[in-house]
Phi, psi and omega in degrees: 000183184293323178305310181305329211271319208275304186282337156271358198267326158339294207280309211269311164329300167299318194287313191291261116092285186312307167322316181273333158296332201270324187272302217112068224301025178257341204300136189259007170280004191277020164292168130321305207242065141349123171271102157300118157238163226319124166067053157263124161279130193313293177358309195299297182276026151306088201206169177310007189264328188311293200293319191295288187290318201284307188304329169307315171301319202279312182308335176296283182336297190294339171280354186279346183281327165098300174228136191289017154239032180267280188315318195296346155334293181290330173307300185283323164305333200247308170302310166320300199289314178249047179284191197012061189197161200263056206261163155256185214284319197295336176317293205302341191270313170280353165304284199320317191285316172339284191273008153255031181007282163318321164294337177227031112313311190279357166083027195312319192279007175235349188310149203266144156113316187236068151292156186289319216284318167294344208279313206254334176232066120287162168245172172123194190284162159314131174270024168195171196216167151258198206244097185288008216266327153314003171237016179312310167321309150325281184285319152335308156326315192282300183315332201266322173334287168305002174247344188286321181272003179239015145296145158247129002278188156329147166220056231284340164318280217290345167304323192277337187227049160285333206196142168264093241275340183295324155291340165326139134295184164296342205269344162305287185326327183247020162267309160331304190298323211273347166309295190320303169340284213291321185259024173294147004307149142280125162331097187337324181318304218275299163301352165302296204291298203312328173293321180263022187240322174228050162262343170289313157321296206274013166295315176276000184260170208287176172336297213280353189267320192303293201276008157305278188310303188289303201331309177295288151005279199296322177284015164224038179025082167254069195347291186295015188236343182309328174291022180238008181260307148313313179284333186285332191253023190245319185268340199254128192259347203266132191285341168298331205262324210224031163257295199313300177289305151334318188312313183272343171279296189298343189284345191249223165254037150231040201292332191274005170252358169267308166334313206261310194296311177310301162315318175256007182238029180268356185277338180301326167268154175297123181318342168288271217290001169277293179323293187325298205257040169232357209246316165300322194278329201242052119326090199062003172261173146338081209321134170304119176265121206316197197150123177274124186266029161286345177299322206275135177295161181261347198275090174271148173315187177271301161211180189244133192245291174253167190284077158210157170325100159292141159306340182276338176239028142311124183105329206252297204204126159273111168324284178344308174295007198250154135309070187275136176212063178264000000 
């Protein structure tokens, strides 16, 4: 229903949001409309702005229509018409005035400040959001969750028992984590008490909640939960899951517990995303030197901290030999 749709679009908001302090709004892949040049794979530019800002244009588009089974009109008339076929942006906008007369009379596509033409080839935020507040029901929990737990002081009873996270949807829980997320470091207390009230729950929930949850871990160097960070990433293959997490392991102070994970599960991986997280590790080091990780034992420690030699990578790799500068 409109609440749920107002609570992943929340959820998918924040992530371009996030996305965009880290790039920058000048950045010209937030554009819509990318200028491909000569040998860029399409693929490449494929990012939270395609998806995120383009659905805010089209939602834009549907308010213009005044009633939404207006647009779906227009929608199965524009699929129909170019289905098995190769379009571009300007297809879908002369489609739309087309099939809307009346809007392009009124000149829709120049009202100042939201031109099609600023929609897609500006850079920056969306030049309109929707209106989320119909997803209030939702998002309120979450919003009161994160302030009970980053109120000072703690109040961490009454925080574990606002809310049951086993009852969520996903899209709650994991607009929660990414608040955490956002204001990590946390204060030790505060990740303390958080381990011990979901860390067990969130053992058993899908992917996209789990590594919310190790991210958080790794950015507040939280010893004791690290050994679920080797196992997620000794089981998980998938490159949305385990580039994010290698990130964070190198950005702070554990790249030698990434090393030592990476060295025993690279054979496990697709030869891209094995380039890919070996392009991460030797990020101010030594080129990595290749290792057969048939060497390495399986009864490995729970983790490795410092640059010295383990028994579980005797043989295979010494830390010592990596310039580590964790």
């Amino acid at each position: 229903g409109a609440a749920f749709t107002c609570l992943e679009t929340a959820f998918r908001l924040d992530a371009l949001h996030r996305q965009m302090k880290l790039l920058g709004e000048d950045n010209p892949v937030s554009k819509l409309q990318v200028k491909l040049e000569p040998g860029v794979n399409p693929s490449n530019l494929m990012n939270l702005f395609t998806y995120e800002k383009g659905y805010c244009f089209v939602y834009y588009l549907s308010q213009l229509c005044g009633d939404p089974r207006h647009f779906d009109s227009f929608l199965r008339a524009y699929i129909e018409k170019y289905k098995f076929t190769s379009v571009v942006a300007q297809d879908l906008l002369d489609s739309f005035l087309n099939f809307f007369p009346e809007l392009k009379e009124q000149c829709v596509e120049s009202k100042a400040g939201l031109e099609f033409e600023r929609w897609l080839n500006a850079t920056g935020p969306p030049l309109a959001e929707p209106d989320l507040s119909q997803g209030s029901s939702l998002t309120r929990p979450v919003e009161t969750l994160f302030k009970l737990w980053t109120t000072e002081p703690l109040d961490s009873v009454a925080a574990a028992s606002s809310a049951d996270l086993t009852k969520w949807r996903t899209f709650q829980t994991v607009l929660f984590l990414d608040r955490l997320l956002d204001g990590s470091p946390l204060p030790h207390e505060v990740i303390k008490k958080l381990s011990e009230c979901y860390s067990s729950q969130l053992d058993s929930m899908n992917a996209e909640i789990r590594i919310r949850w190790l991210q958080i871990v790794v950015r507040n160097d939280y010893y004791p939960d690290l050994y679920k960070v080797r196992r997620f990433l000794e089981n998980q293959m998938s490159r949305m899951y385990t580039i994010p997490l290698y990130e964070d392991l190198c950005t702070g102070t554990l790249k030698s517990f990434a090393l030592e994970i990476f060295y025993q599960t690279q054979n496990q991986l697709h030869p891209n995303l094995r380039k890919t997280i070996q392009q991460i590790l030797s990020q101010g080091l030594n080129p990595l030197p290749a290792i057969d990780t048939t060497a390495v034992t399986t009864d490995t420690p729970a983790m490795v901290l410092e640059d010295k030699v383990s028994e579980a990578t005797n043989g295979a790799i010494s830390l010592r030999d990596v310039n580590v500068s964790a």
